[in-house]
N, C-alpha and C positions, 0 to 999 in steps of 0.2 A: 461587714468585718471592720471595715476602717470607721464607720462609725461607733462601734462598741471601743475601739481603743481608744478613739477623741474622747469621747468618756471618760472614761476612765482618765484618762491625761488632765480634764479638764478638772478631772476633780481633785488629781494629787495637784496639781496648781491651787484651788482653792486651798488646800489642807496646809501646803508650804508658807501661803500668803499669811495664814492666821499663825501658822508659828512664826513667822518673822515678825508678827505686829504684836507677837505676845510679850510681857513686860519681862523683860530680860532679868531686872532684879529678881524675880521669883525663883529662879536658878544659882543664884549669887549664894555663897555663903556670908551672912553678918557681917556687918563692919562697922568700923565705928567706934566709941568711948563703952559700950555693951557688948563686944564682940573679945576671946580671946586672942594672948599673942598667935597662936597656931594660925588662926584666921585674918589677922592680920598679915602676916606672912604669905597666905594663899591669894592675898587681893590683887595683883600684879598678874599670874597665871590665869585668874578668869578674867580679867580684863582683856588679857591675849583670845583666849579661847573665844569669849563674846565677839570680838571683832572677829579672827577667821568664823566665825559663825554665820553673820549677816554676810561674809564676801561669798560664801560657798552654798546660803541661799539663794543668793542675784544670781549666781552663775546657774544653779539649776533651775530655776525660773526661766532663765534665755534659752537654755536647753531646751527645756521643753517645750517654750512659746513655738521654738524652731521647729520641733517633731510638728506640733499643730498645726501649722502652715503647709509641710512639707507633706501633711497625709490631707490637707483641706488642699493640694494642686493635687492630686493624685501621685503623690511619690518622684513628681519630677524634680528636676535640681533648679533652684531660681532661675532666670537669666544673667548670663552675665550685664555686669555695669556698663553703658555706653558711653565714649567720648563727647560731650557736647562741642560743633563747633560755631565760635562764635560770630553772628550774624553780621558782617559789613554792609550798612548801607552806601549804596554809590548815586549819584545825581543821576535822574533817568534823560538820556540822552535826549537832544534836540530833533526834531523829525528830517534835520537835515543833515544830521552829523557823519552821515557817512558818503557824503555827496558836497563837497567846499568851492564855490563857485571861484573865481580868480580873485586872489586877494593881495597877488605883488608880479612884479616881472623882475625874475633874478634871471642872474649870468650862469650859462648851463657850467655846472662841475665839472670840475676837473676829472671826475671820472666816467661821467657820460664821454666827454671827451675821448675818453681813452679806449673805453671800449667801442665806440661808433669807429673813430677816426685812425686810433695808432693798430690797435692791437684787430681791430674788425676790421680794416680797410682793404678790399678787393683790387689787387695789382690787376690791373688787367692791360699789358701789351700786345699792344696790336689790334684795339679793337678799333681803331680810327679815333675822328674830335669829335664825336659823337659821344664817348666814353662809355659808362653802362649805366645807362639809365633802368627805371625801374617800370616796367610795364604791367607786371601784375605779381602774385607771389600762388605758387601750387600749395594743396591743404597741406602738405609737407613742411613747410616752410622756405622754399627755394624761390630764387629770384630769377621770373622770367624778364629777361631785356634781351636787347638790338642793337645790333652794329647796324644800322640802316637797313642794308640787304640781307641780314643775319639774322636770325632767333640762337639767343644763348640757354643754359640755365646753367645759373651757379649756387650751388649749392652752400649750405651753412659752413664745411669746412671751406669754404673761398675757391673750392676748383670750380672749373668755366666749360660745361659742354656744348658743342655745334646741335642744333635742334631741327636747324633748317636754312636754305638758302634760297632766298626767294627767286632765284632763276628756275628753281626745280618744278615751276609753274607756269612761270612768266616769261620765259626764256622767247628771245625775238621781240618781244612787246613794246619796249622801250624801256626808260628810268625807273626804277621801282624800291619802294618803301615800305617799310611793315607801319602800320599805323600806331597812333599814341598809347594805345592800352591791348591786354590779351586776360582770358579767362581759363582758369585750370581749374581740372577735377584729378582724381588721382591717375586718371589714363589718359586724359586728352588738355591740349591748349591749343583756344581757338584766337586767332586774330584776324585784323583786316589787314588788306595791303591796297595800297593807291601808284597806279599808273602817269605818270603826268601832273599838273598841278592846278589850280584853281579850278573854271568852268569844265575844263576838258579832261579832268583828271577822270578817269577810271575805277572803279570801286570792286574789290573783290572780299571774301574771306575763306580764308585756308584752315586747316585742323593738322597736329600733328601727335602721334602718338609719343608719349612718355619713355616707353621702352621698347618700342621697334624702331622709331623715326616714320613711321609709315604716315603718310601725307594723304588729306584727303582734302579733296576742292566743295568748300559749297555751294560757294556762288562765284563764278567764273570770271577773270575782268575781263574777257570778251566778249561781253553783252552788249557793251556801248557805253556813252558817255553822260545817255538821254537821264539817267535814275541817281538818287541820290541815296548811297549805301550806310545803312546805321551801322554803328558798330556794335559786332555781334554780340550776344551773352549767351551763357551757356548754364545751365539746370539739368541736371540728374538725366546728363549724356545727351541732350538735345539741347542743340545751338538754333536761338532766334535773331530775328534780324527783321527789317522793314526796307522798303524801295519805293523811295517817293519825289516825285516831280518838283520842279522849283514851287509848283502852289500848294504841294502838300499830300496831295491824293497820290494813291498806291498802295500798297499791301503787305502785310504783316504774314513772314513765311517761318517755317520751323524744319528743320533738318536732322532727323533722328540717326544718330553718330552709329550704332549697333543693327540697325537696319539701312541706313544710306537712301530712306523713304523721305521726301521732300512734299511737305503741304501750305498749300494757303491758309492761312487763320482768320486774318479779316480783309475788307476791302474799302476804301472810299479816304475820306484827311483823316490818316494815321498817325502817331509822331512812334518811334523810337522802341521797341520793347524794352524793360528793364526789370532784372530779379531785384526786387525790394522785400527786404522779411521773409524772406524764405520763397514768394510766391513770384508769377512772371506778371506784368504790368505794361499799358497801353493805355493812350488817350484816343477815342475815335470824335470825330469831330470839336468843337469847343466845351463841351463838357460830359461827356461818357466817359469814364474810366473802365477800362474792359481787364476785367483780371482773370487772366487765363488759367495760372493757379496763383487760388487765394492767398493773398498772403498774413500774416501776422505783424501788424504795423502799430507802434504805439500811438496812444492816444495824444490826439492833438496834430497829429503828422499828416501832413497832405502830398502826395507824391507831386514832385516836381518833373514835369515830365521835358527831355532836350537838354537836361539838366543834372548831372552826376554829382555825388559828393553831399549828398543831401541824409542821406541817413546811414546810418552803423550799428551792428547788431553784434554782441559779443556774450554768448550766454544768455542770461534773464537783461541785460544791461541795455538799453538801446541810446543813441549819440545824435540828435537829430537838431536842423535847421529850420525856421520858420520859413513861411513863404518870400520874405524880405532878405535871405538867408545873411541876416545880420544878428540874430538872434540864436546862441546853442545852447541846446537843452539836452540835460542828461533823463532816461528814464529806469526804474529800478523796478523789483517786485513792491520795496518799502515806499517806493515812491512813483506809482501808478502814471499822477497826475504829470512829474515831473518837473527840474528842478533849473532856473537857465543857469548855467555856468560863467555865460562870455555875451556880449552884446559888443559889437564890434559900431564904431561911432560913425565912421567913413569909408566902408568897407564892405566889399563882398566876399562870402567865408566862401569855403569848401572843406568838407571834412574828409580825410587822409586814412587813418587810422587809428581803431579804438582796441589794446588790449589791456584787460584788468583795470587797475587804475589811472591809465594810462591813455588820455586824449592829444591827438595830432589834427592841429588843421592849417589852413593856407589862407591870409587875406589877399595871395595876391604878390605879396614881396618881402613874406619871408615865411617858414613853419615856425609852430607853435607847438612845443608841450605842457600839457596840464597835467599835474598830478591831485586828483579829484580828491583824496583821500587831505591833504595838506593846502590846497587852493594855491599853489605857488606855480608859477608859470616860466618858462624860459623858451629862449627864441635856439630853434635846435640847428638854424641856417639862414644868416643873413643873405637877402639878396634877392633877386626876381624867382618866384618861386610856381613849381607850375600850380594852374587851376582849372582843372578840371572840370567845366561848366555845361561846357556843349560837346556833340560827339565830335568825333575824327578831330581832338586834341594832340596833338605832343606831349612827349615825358621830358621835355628840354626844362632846365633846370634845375631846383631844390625838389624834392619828394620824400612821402615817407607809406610804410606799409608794412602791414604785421599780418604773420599767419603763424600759428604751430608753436605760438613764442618766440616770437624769434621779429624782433625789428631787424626792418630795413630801410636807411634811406639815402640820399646823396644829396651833394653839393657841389658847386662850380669848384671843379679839376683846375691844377696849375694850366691845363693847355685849353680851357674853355669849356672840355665839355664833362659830364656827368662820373664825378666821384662816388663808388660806390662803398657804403658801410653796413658791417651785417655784426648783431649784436644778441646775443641773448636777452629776452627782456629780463631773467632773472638777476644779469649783469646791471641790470641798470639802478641805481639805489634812487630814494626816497628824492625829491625836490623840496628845498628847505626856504621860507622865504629870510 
């Protein structure tokens, strides 16, 4: 059907084209020195007529090309016209561009300031000159610390609750302290506690719930004085730890928190377990690495084992120390190999915390932040700052730590000891050098 009309179509097109190309005078009447006045008079009128003539072929022409087309789609209607939009090209980024190693050391802003120190800053009376240091942070974002004999947690709006009092174990035993660091999960924080001090100090670690307070002992500091107690860590509800002699030897145990089942794991010169990359990790002798569970470590990274603060995992993101740990390197999905940021000249680092853009570490005497995105650097606490290097540490001094979004960190208090600051990291703007 639509063939016979194209047809037909196509041929009044032909028919139209040869009357339009036909010699228009053959239609005129005479003109000219041989023509009468009548016809001279009339030359004006065809003159008109002749032109709408040729405008109202072109137009049936268009007409009809249009039917042809519109029965050659099958009857659909065109498309509509599309916007074109125009193609900016941009310079194709550098393979390091999203990763800016230290390129200045500026004076921390005024409004980091404000939000760490004025507007973040943890009243805490009464908690002794100890102040509230920072021993670990729960996936929540809450900051576990110690009044010496206390376990607190304070939370992001700045309120302080009692966790624990280390007589609730230790009671009779003599002098006693919570140790330098503790680990949370969303129901439990584990820490040590020490009896006494130097050779004769006593090693325990304790657990307590989140929201009963319920107390559980793992390892008791009525054992004796003979073993040297790691500090503990804790993985998906089971707390490790190792007990080993002044020459090394002793044993790597596990203490499952939901069954209260206690095992041996390994035995003979152990050093320390430690969650790196998600997995648990152990040196047995001078060079067996024993990984209890595997972990995910980036390339190039060597566990340093007696030795904390060596690596940081934030997302795809990881934060890590050479063996000399003078050397920090960031690693990314776009940057496998990884990229060093800081090479410290006279100094031994330790890394504190990594959120988003956002690198903290310690040489030692004072914190440092990076903002990796800009390369600009500022000192976030002058002054002796802790470092984290070997176990049963102290939190005395400067510190910093992140969980949930949420920094935390302190600095030396009007009365000597640990001022705490708690900040949304979304508060915190940009470092500009």
């Amino acid at each position: 059907m639509s063939t016979d009309i194209e047809l037909r179509i196509r041929a009044a097109l032909q028919a139209g084209a040869e009357a339009i190309t036909d010699d228009p005078a053959a239609a005129r009447p005479p003109s000219g020195p041989g023509a009468s006045a009548d016809t001279e008079i009339d030359t004006a009128p065809w003159r008109i007529r002749d032109h709408w003539t040729w405008i109202a072929a072109a137009a049936s022409v268009a007409l009809i090309a249009g039917l042809v087309i519109a029965l050659r789609d099958g009857g659909r209607p065109a498309p509509p016209a599309r916007s074109v939009t125009p193609t900016i090209s941009s310079p194709t980024p550098s393979p390091s561009s999203d990763i800016r190693p230290v390129s200045c050391l500026t004076k921390l802003p005024a409004s980091w300031e404000r939000a760490l120190w004025t507007t973040g800053r943890v009243q805490s009376p009464g908690t002794g000159a100890a102040g509230l240091p920072i021993l670990g942070m729960t996936p929540a974002g809450d900051v576990i610390s110690s009044t010496s004999e206390r376990l607190v947690l304070v939370r992001r709006d700045h309120s302080i609750h009692p966790l624990y009092t280390a007589s609730q174990s230790t009671s009779g035993q003599g002098p006693v302290r919570i140790g330098g660091s503790a680990q949370a999960d969303s129901r439990w924080v584990v820490f040590s506690l020490i009896i006494g001090g130097g050779q004769g100090g006593r090693g325990g670690i304790d657990a307590v719930d989140l929201d009963t307070h319920e107390v559980r002992t793992i390892r008791s500091t009525d054992l004796g004085t003979e073993l040297i107690v790691s500090e503990p860590v804790l993985l998906d509800g089971k707390v490790y730890w190792s007990e080993v002699t002044n020459a090394g030897e002793g044993h790597v145990y596990v203490y499952d928190l939901s069954t209260s089942a206690r095992r041996t794991l390994d035995s003979g010169l152990v050093t320390g377990p430690q969650v790196l990359g998600g997995g648990v990790v152990w040196m047995r002798g001078d060079t067996t690495v024993v990984e209890h569970v595997p972990p995910t470590l980036p390339s190039g990274y060597s566990p340093q084992f007696n030795k904390q603060g060596t690596l940081l995992v934030d997302g795809s993101t990881s934060a890590w120390l050479d063996p000399q740990r003078s050397a920090l390197r960031i690693t990314t999905a776009a940057h496998p190999a990884g990229v060093t940021v800081y090479t410290a000249p006279n100094a031994i680092l330790s890394l504190l915390a990594l959120s988003g853009r956002y690198l903290f570490w310690s040489d030692g005497m004072h914190i440092t932040v990076l903002d990796t995105r800009t390369g600009a650097s500022s000192y976030l606490e002058r002054g002796v700052a802790a470092v984290p290097q070997f176990d049963n540490v102290t939190a005395a001094g400067a510190n910093a730590a992140v969980a949930s979004g949420i920094v935390a960190a302190t600095r030396s208090g009007a009365s000597g000891g640990a001022e705490l600051g708690i900040a949304p990291v979304s508060d915190l703007p940009d470092l500009r050098c």
